[in-house]
N, CA, C and O atoms as CSV, one atom per row, in Angstrom:
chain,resi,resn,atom,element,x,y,z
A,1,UNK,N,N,7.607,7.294,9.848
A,1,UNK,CA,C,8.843,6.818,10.459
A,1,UNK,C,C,8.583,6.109,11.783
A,1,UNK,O,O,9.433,5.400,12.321
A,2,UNK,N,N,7.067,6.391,12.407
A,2,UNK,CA,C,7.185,5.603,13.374
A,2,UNK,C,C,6.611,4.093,13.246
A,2,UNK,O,O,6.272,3.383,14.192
A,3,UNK,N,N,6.582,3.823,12.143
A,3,UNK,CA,C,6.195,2.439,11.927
A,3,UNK,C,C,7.444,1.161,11.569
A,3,UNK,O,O,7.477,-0.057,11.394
A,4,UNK,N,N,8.510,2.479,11.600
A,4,UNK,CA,C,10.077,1.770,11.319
A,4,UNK,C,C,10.762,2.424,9.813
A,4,UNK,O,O,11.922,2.245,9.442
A,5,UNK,N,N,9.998,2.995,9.291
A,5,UNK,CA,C,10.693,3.381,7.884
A,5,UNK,C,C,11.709,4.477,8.021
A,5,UNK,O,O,11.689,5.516,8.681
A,6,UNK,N,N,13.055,3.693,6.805
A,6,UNK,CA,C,14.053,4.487,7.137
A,6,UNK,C,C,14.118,6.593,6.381
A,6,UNK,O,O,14.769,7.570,6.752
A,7,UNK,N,N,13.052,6.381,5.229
A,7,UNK,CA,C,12.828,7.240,4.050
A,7,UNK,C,C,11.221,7.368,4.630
A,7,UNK,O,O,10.747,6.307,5.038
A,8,UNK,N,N,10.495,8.372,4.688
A,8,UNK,CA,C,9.041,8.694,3.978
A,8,UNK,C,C,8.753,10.002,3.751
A,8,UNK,O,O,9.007,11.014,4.404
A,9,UNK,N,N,8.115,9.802,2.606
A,9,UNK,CA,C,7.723,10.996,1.537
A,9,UNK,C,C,6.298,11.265,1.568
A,9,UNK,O,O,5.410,10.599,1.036
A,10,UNK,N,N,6.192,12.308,2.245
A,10,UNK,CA,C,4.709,13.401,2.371
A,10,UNK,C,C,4.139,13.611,0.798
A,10,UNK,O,O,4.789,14.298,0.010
A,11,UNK,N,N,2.906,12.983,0.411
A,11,UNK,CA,C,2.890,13.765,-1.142
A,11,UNK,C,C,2.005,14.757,-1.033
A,11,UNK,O,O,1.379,15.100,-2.037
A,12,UNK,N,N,1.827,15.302,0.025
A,12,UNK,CA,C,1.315,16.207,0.241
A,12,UNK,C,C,2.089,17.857,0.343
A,12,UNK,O,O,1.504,18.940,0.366
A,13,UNK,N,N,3.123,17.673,0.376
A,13,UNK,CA,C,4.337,18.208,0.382
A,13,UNK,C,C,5.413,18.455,-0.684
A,13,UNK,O,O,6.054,19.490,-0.862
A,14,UNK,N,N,5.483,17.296,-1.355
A,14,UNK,CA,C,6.305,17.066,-2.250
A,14,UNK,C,C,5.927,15.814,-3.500
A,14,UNK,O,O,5.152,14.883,-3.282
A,15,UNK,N,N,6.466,15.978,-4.471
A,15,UNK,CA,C,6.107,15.140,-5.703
A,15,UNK,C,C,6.985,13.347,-5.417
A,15,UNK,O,O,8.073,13.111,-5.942
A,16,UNK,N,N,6.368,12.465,-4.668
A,16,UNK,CA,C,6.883,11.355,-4.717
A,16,UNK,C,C,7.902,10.386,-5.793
A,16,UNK,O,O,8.918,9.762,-5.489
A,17,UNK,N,N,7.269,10.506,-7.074
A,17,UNK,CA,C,7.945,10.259,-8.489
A,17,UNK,C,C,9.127,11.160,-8.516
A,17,UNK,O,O,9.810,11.014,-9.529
A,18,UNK,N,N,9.487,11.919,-7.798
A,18,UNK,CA,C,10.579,12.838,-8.233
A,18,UNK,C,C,11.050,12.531,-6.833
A,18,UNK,O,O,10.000,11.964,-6.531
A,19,UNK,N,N,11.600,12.463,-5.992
A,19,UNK,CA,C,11.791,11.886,-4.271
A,19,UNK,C,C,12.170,10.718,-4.805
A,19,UNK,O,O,13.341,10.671,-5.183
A,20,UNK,N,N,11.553,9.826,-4.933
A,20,UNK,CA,C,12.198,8.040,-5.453
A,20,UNK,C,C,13.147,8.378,-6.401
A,20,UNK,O,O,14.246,7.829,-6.324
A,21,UNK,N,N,12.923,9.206,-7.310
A,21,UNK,CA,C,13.689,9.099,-8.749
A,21,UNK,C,C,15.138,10.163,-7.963
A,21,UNK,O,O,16.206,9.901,-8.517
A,22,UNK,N,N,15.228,10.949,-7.135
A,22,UNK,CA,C,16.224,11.429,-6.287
A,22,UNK,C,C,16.882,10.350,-5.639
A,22,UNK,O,O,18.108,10.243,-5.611
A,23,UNK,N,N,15.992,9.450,-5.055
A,23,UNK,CA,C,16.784,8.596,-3.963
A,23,UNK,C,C,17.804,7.101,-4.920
A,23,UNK,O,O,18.755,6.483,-4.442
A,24,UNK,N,N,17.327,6.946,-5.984
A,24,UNK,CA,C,17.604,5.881,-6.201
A,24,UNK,C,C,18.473,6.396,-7.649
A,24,UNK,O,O,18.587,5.624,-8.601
A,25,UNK,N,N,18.917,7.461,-7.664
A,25,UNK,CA,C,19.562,8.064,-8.815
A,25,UNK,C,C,18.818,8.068,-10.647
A,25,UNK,O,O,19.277,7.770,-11.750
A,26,UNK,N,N,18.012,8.377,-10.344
A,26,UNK,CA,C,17.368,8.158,-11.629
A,26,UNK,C,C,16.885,7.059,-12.155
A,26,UNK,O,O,16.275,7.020,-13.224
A,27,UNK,N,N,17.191,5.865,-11.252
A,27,UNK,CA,C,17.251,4.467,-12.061
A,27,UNK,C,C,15.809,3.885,-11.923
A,27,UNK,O,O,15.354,2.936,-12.562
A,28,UNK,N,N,15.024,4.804,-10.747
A,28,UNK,CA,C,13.392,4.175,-10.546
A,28,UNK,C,C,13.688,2.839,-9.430
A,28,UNK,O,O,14.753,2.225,-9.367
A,29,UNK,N,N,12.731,2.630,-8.769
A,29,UNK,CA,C,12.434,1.593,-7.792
A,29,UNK,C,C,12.687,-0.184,-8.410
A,29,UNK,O,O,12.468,-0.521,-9.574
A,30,UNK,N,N,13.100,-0.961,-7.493
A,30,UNK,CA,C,12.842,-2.116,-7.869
A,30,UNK,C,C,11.196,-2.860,-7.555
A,30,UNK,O,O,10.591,-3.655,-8.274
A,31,UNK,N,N,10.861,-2.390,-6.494
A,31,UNK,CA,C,9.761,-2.836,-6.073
A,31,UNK,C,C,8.516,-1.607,-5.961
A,31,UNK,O,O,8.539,-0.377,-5.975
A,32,UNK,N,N,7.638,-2.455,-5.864
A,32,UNK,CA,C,6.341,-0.958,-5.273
A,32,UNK,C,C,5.363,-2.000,-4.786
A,32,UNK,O,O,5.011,-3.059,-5.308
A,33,UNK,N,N,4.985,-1.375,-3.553
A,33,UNK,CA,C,3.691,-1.844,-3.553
A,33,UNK,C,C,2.300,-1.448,-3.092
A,33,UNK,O,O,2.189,-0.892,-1.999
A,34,UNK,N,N,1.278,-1.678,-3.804
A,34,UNK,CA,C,0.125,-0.385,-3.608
A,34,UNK,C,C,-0.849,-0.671,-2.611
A,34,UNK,O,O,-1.370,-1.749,-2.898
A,35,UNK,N,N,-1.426,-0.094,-1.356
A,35,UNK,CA,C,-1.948,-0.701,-0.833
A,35,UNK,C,C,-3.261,0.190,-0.817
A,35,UNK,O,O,-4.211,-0.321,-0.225
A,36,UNK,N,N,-3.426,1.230,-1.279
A,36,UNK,CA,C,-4.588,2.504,-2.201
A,36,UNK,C,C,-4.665,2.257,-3.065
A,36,UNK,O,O,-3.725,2.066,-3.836
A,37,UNK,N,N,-6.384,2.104,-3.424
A,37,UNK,CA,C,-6.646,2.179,-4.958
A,37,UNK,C,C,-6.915,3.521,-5.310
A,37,UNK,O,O,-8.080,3.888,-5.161
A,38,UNK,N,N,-6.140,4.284,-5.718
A,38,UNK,CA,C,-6.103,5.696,-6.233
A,38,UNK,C,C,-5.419,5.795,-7.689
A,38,UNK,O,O,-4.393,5.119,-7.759
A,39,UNK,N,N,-5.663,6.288,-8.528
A,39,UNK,CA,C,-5.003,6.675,-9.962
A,39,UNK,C,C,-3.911,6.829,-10.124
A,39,UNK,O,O,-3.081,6.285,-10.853
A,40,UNK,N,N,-3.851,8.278,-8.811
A,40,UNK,CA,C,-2.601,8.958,-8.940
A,40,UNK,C,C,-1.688,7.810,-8.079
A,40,UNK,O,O,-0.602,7.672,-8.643
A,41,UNK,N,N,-1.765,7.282,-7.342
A,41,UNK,CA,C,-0.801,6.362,-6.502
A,41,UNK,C,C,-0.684,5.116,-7.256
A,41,UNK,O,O,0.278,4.527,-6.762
A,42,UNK,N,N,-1.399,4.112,-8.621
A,42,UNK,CA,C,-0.769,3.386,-8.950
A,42,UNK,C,C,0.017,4.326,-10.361
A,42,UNK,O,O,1.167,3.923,-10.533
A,43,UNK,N,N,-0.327,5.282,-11.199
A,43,UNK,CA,C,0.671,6.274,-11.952
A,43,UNK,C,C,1.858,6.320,-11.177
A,43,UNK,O,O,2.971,6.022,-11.609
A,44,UNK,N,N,1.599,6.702,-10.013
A,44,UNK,CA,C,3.123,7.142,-9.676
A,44,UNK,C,C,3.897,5.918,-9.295
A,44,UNK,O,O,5.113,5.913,-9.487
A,45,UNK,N,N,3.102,4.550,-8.604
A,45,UNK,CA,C,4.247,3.189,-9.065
A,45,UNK,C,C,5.092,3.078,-10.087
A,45,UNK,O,O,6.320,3.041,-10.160
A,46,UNK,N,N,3.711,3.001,-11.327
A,46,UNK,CA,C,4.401,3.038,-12.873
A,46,UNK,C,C,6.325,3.811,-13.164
A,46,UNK,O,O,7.461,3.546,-13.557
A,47,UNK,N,N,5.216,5.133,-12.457
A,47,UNK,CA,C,6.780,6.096,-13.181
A,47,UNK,C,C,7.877,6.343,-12.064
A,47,UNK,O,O,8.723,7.222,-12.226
A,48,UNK,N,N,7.855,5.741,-11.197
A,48,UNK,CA,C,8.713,5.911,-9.957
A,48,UNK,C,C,9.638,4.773,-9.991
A,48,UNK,O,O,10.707,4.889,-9.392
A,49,UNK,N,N,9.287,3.386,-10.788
A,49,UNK,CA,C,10.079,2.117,-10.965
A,49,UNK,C,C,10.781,2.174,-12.036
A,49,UNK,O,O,10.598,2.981,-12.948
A,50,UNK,N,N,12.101,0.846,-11.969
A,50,UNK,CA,C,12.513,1.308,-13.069
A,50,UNK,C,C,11.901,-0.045,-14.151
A,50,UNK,O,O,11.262,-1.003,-13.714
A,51,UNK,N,N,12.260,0.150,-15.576
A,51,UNK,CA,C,12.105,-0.960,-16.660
A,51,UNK,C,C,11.927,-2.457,-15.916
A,51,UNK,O,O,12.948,-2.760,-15.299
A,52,UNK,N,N,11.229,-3.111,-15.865
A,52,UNK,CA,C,10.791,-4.857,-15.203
A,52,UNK,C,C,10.965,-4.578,-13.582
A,52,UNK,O,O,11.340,-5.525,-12.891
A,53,UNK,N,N,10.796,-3.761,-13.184
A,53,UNK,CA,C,10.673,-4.072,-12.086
A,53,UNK,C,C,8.808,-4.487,-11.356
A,53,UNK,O,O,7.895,-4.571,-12.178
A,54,UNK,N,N,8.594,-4.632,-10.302
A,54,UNK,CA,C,7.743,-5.835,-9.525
A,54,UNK,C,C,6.799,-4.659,-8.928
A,54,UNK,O,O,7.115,-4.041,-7.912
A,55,UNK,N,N,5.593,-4.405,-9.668
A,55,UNK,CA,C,4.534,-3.868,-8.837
A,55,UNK,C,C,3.522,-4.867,-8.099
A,55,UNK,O,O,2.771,-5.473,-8.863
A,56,UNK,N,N,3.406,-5.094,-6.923
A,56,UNK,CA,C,2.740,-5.568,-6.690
A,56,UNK,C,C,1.634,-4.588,-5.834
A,56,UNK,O,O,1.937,-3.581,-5.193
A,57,UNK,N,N,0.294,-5.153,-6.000
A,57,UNK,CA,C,-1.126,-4.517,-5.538
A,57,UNK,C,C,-1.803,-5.020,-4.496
A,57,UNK,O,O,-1.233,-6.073,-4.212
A,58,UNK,N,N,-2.499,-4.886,-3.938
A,58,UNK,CA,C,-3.315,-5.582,-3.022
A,58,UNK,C,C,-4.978,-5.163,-3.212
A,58,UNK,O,O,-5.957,-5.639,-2.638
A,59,UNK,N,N,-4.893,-4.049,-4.280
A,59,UNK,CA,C,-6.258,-3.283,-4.236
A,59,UNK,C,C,-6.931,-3.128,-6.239
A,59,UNK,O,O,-7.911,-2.708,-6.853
A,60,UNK,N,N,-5.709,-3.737,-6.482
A,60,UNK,CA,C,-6.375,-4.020,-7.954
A,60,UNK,C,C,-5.911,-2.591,-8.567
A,60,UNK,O,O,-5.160,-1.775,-8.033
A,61,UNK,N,N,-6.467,-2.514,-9.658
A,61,UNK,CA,C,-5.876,-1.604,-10.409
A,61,UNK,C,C,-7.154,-0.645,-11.241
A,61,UNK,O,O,-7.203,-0.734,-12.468
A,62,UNK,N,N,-7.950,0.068,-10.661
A,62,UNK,CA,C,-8.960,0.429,-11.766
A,62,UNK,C,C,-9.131,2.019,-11.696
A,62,UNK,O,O,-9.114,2.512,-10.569
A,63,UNK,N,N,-9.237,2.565,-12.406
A,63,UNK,CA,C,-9.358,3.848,-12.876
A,63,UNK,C,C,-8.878,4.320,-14.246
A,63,UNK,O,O,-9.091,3.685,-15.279
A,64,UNK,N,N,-8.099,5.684,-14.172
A,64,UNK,CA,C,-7.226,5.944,-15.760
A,64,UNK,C,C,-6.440,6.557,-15.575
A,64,UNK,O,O,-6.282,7.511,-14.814
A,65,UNK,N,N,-5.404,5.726,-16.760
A,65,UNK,CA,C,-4.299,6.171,-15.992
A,65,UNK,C,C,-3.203,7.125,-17.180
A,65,UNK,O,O,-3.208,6.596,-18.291
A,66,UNK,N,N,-2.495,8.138,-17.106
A,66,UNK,CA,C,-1.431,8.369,-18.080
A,66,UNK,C,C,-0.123,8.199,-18.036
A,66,UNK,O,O,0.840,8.856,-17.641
A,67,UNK,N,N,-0.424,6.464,-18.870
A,67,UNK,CA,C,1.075,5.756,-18.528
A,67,UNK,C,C,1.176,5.401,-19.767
A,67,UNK,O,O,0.183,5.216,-20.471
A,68,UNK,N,N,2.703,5.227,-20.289
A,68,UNK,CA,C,3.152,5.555,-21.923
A,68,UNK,C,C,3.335,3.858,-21.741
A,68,UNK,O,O,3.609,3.275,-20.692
A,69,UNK,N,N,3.084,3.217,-23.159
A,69,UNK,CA,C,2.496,2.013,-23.421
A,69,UNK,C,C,4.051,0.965,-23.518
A,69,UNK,O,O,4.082,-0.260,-23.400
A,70,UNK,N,N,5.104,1.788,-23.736
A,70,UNK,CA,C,6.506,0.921,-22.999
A,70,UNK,C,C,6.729,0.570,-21.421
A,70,UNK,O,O,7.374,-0.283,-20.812
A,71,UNK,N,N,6.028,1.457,-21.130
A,71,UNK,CA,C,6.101,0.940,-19.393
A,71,UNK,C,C,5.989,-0.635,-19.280
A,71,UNK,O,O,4.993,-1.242,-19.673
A,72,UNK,N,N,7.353,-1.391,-18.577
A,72,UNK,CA,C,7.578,-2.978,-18.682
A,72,UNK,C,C,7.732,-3.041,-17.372
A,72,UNK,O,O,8.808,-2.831,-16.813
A,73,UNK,N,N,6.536,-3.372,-16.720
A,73,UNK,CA,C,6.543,-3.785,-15.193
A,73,UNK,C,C,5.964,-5.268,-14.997
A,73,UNK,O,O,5.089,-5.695,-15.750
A,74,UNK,N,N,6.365,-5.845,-14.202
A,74,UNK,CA,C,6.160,-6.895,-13.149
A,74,UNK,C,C,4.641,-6.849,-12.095
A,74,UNK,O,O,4.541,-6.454,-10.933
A,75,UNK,N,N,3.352,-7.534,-13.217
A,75,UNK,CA,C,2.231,-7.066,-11.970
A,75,UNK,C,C,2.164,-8.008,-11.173
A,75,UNK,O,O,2.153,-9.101,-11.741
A,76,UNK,N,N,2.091,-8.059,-9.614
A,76,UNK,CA,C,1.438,-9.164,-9.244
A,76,UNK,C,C,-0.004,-8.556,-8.039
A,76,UNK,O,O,-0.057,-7.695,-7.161
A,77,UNK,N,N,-0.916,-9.471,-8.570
A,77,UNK,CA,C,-1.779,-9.324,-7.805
A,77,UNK,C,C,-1.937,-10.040,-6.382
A,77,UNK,O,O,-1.780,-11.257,-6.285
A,78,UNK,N,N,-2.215,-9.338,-5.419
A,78,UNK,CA,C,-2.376,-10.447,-4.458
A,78,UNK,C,C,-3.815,-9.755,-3.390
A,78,UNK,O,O,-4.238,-8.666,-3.777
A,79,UNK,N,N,-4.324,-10.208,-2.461
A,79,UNK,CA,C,-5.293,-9.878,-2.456
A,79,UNK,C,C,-4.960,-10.598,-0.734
A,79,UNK,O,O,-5.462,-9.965,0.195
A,80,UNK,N,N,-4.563,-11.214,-0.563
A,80,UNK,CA,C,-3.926,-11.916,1.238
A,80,UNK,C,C,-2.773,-12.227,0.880
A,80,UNK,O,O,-2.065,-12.019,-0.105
A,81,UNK,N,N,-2.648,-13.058,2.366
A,81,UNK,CA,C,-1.598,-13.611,1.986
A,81,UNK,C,C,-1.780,-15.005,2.293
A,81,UNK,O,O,-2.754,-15.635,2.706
A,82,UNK,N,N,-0.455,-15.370,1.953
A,82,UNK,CA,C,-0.835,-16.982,1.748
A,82,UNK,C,C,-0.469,-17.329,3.284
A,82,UNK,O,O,-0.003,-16.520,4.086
A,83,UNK,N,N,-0.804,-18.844,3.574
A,83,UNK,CA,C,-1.064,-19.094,5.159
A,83,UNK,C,C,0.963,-18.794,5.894
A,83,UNK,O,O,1.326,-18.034,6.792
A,84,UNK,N,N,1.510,-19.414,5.332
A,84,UNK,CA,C,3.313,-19.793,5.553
A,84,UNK,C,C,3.547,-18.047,5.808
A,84,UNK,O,O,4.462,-17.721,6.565
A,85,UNK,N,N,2.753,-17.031,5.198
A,85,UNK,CA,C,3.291,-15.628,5.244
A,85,UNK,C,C,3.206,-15.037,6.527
A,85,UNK,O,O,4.148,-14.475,7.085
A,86,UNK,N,N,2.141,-15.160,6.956
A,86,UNK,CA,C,1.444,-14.681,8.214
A,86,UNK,C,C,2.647,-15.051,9.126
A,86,UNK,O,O,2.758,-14.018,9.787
A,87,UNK,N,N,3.431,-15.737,9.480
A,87,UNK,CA,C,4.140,-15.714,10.968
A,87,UNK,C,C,5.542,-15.154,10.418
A,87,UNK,O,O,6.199,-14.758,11.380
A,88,UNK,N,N,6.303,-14.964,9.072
A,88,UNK,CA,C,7.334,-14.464,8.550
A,88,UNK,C,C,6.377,-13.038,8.634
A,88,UNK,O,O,6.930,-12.302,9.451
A,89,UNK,N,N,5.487,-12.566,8.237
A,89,UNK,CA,C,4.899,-11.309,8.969
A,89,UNK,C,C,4.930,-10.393,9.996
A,89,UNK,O,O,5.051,-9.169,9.977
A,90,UNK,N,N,4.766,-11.403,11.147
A,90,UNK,CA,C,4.000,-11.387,12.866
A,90,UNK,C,C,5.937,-11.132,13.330
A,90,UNK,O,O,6.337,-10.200,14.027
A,91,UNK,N,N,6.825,-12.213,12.722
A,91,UNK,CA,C,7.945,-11.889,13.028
A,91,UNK,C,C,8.949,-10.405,12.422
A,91,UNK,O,O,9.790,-9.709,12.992
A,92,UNK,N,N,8.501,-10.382,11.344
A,92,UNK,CA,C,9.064,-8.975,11.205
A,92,UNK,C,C,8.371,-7.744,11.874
A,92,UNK,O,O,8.985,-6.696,12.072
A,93,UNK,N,N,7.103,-7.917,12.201
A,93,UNK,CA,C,6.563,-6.810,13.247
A,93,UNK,C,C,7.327,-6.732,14.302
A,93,UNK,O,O,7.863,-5.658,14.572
A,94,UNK,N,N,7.520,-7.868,15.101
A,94,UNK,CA,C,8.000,-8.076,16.041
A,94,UNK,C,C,9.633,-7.457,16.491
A,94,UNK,O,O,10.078,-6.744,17.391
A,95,UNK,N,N,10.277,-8.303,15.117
A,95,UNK,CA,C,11.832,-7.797,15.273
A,95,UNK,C,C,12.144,-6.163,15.068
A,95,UNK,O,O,12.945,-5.447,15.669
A,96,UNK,N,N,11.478,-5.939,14.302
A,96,UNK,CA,C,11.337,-3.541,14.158
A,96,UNK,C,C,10.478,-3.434,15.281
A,96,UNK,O,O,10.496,-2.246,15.601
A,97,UNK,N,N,9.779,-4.033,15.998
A,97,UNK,CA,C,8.619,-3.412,17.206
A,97,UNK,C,C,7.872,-2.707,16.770
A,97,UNK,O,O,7.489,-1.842,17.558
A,98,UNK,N,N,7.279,-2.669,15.375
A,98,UNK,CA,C,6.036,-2.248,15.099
A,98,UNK,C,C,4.593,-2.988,15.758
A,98,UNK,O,O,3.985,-4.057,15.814
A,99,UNK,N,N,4.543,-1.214,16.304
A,99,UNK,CA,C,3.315,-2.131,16.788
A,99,UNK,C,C,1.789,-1.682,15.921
A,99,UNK,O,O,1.157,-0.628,15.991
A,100,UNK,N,N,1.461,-3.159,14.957
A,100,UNK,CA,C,0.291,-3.237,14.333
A,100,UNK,C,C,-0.773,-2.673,15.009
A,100,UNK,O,O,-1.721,-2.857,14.245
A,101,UNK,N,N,-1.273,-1.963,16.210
A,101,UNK,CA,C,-2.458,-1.977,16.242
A,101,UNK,C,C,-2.845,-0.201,16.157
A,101,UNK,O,O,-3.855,0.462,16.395
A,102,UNK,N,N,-1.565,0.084,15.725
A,102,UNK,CA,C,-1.747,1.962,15.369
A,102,UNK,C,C,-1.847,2.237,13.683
A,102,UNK,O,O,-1.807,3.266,13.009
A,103,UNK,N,N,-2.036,0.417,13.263
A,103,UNK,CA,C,-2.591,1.054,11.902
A,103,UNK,C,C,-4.155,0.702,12.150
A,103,UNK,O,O,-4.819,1.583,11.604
A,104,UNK,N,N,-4.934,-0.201,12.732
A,104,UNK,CA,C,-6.237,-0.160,13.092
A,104,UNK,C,C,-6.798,0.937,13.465
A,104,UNK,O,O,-6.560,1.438,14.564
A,105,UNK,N,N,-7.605,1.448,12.610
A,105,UNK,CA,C,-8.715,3.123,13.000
A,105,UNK,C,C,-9.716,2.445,13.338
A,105,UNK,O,O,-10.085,2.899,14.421
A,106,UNK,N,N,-10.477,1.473,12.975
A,106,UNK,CA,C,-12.219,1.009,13.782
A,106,UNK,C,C,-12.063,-0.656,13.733
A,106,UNK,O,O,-11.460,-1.555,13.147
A,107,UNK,N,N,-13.070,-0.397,14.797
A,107,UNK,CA,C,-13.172,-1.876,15.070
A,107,UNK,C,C,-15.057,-2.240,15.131
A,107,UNK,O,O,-15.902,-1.571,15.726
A,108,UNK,N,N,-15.203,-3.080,14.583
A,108,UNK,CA,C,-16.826,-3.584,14.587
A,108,UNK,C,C,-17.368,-4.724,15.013
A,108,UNK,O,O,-16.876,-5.755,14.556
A,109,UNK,N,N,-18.268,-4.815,15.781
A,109,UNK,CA,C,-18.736,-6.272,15.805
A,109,UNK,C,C,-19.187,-6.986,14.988
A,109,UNK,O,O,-19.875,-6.261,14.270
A,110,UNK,N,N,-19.233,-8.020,14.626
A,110,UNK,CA,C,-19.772,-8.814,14.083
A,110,UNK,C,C,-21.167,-8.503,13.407
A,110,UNK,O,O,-21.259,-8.425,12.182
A,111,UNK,N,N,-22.184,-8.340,14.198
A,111,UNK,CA,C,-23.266,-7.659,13.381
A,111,UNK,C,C,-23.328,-6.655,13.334
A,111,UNK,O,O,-24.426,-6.200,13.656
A,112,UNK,N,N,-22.092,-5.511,12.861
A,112,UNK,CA,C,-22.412,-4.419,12.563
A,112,UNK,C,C,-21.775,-4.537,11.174
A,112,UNK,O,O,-21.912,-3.475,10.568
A,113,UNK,N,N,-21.207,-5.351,10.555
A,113,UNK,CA,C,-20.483,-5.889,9.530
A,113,UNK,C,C,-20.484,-4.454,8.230
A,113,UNK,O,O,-19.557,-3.700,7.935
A,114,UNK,N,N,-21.807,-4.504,7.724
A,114,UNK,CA,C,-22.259,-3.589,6.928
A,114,UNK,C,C,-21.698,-2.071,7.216
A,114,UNK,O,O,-21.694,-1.198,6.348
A,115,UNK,N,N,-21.380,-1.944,8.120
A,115,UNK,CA,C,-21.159,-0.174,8.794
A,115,UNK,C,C,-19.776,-0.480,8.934
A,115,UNK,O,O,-19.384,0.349,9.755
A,116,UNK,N,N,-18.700,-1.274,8.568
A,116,UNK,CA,C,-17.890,-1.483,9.069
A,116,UNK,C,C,-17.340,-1.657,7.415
A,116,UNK,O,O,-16.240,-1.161,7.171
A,117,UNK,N,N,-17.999,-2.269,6.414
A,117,UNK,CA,C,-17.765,-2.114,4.917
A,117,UNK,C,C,-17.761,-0.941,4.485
A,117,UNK,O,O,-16.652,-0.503,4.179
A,118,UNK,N,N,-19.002,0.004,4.300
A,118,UNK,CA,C,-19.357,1.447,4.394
A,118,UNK,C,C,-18.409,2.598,4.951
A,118,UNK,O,O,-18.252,3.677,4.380
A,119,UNK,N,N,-17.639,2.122,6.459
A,119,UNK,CA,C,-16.657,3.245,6.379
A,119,UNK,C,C,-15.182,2.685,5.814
A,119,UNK,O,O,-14.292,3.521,5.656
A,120,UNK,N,N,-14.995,1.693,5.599
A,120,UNK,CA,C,-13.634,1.184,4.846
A,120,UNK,C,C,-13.912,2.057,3.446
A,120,UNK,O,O,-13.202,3.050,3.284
A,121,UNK,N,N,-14.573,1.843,2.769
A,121,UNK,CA,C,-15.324,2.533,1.656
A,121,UNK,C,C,-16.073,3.207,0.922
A,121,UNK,O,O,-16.514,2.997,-0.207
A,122,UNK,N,N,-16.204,4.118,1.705
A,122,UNK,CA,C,-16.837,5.556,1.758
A,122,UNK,C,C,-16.099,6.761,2.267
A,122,UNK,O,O,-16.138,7.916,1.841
A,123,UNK,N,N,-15.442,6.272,3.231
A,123,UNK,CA,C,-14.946,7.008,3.991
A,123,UNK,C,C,-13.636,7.000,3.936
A,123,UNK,O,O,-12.962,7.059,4.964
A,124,UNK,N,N,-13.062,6.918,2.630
A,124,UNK,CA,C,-11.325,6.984,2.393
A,124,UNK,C,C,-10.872,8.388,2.947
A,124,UNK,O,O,-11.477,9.443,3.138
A,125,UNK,N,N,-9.273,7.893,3.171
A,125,UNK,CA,C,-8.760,8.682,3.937
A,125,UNK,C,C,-9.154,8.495,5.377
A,125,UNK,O,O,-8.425,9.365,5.855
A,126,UNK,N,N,-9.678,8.071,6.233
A,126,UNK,CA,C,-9.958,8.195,7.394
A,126,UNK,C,C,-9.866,6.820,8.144
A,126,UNK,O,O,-9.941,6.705,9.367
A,127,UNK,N,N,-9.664,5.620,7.105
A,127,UNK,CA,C,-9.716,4.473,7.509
A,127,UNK,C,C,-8.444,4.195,7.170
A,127,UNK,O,O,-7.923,4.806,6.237
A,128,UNK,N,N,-7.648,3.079,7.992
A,128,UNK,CA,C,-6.450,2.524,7.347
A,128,UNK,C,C,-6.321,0.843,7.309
A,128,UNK,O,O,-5.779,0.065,6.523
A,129,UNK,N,N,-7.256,0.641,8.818
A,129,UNK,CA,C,-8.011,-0.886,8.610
A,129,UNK,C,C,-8.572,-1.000,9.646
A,129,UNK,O,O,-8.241,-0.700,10.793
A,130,UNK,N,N,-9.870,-1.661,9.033
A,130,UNK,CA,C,-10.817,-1.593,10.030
A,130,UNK,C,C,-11.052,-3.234,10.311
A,130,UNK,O,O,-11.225,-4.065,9.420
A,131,UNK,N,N,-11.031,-3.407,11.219
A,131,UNK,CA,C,-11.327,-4.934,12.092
A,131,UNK,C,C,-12.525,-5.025,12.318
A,131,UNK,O,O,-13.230,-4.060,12.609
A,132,UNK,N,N,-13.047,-6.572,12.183
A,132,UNK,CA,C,-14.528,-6.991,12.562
A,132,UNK,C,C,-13.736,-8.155,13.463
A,132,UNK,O,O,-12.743,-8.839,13.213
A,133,UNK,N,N,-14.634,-8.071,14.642
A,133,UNK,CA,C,-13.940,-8.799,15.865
A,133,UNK,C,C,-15.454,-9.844,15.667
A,133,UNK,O,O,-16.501,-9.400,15.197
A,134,UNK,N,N,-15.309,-10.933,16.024
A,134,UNK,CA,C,-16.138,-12.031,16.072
A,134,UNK,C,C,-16.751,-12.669,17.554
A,134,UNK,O,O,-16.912,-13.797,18.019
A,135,UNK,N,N,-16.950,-11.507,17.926
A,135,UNK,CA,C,-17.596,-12.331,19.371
A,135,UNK,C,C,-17.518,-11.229,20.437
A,135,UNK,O,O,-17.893,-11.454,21.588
């Protein structure tokens, strides 16, 4: 909530798929979007949306999953963003006063590049984004 969200759900606490499916009356989400590549977190996109609605990913989709073969979702992959996004971005940070730099956990120089891949990806859970500063 301190990043501006009006709803957030601990799944550590509580079953998320059942929380969405509370909040939105049974009908499932219109949107999702995954920014963990975890099993259980793109499953629970799947079953937390409703019929055509819009998953979009940023982390791809790989593992296994137990999702029933009618599931009719909307994938989109995206992987950045496109250049026009970035300041419709920078401005919605701005207008909620989120301030981006309390999702940054490490920062690396430039030639430490490799140690800076290694804990993005090794070290899940502990990273949320890690910056390589150039100079």
């Amino acid at each position: 909530k301190e990043f501006g969200l009006d709803i957030s759900i601990n799944s550590k606490t509580s079953d998320p798929v059942s929380e969405i499916l509370k909040l939105t009356e049974n009908k499932g989400a219109d949107k999702s979007f995954i920014y963990v590549r975890h099993p259980s977190i793109i499953e629970a996109a799947f079953k937390s949306s409703r019929s055509d609605a819009s998953i979009c990913t940023f982390v791809g989709l790989n593992g296994n999953y137990e999702l029933q073969e009618w599931y009719e979702r909307n994938l989109i992959w995206s992987f950045y963003f496109h250049p026009h996004e970035y300041l419709k971005n920078l401005n919605f940070a701005d207008k909620y006063k989120i301030d981006l730099k309390k999702f940054v956990t490490d920062v690396f120089p430039l030639d430490k590049i490799n140690d800076a891949f290694e804990k993005k990806f090794k070290s899940t859970g502990t990273s949320i984004k890690v910056v390589i500063k150039m100079g």
